[in-house]
N, C-alpha and C positions, 0 to 999 in steps of 0.2 A: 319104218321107211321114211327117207326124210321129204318135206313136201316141194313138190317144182317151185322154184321161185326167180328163178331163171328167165329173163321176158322169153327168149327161144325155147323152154320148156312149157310155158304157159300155151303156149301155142301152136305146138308143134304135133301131131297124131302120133301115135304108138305106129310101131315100124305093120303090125297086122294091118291097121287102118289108113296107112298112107299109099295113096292112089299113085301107082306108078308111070313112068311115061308113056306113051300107048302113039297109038297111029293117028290120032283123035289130034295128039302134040306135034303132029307134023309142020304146020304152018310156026309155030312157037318156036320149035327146035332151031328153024330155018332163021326165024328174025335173031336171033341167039347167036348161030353161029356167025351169020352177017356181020353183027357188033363186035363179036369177039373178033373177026379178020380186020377188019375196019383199024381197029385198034393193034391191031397184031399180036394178039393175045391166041389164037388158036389153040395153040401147042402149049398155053400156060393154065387154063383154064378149062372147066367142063361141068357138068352138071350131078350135082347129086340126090337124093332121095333126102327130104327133111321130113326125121322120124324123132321119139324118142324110144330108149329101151328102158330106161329106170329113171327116176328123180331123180334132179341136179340141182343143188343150190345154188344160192346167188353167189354165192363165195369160192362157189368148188369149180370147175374147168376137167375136160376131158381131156385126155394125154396121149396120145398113140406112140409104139414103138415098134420095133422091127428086130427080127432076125433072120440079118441076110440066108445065113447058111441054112437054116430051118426054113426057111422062106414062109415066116410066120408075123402077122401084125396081132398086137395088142394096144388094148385101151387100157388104162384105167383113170379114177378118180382123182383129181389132187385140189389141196388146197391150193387159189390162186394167187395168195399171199405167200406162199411156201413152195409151189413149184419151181423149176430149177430151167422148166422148156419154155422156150419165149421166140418160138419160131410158128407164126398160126399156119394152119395146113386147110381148114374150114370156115369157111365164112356164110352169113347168112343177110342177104338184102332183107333193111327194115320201112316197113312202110313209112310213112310221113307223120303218120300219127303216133308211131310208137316211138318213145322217147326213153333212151336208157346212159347209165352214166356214159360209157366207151363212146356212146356216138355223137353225147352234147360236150362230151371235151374236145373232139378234132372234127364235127363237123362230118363224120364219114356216113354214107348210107348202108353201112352196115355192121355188126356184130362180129366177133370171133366165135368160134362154134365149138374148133378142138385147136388142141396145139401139139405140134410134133418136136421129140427130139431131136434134134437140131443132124446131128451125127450121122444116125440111122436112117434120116429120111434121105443123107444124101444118096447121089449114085454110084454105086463100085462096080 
């Protein structure tokens, strides 16, 4: 098995151990969705569970795709130098102290997580 090297895998809990939203995230959710309105992002954004399921190297990227009529999604593995998908679908806010290449080349506070087939994520 190859080992997390991935800063978002180095840090990320197995999907068993990541603590989910709960009532407790009530006040959190609220300041969230605030910004997202604020912004007018409502309907573009939302929240997801950061887990991992297997090691991900630093070189490899998750891939998701879709079958509309099956109405089925898949992931897999790709190299990021050889994938073909260059539509990100996941992102991940990075603290101030983590410093990884994607975010000291433009500056962005955050990570690509997964990236979607361009195609299949659209809507039909």
């Amino acid at each position: 098995m190859p080992t997390q090297t991935s800063s978002a895998s180095r840090h990320l809990p197995r999907f068993e151990d990541a603590e989910p939203l709960g009532p407790q995230d009530a006040e959190f959710a609220r300041d969230i969705k605030a910004v997202l309105e604020k912004h007018g992002n409502l309907d573009r954004f939302g929240l997801v569970l950061l887990h991992d399921h297997f090691a991900i190297g630093s070189d490899e990227v998750p891939v998701e795709t879709n079958d509309p009529q099956a109405r089925t999604l898949h992931v897999k593995v790709e190299k990021k130098s050889e994938t073909q998908h260059a539509q990100p679908s996941q992102w991940r806010f990075l603290a101030d102290s983590e410093e990884t290449p994607a975010a000291q080349s433009d500056s962005t506070p955050y990570e690509v997580l997964m990236l979607c087939l361009t195609l299949a994520c659209e809507r039909r």
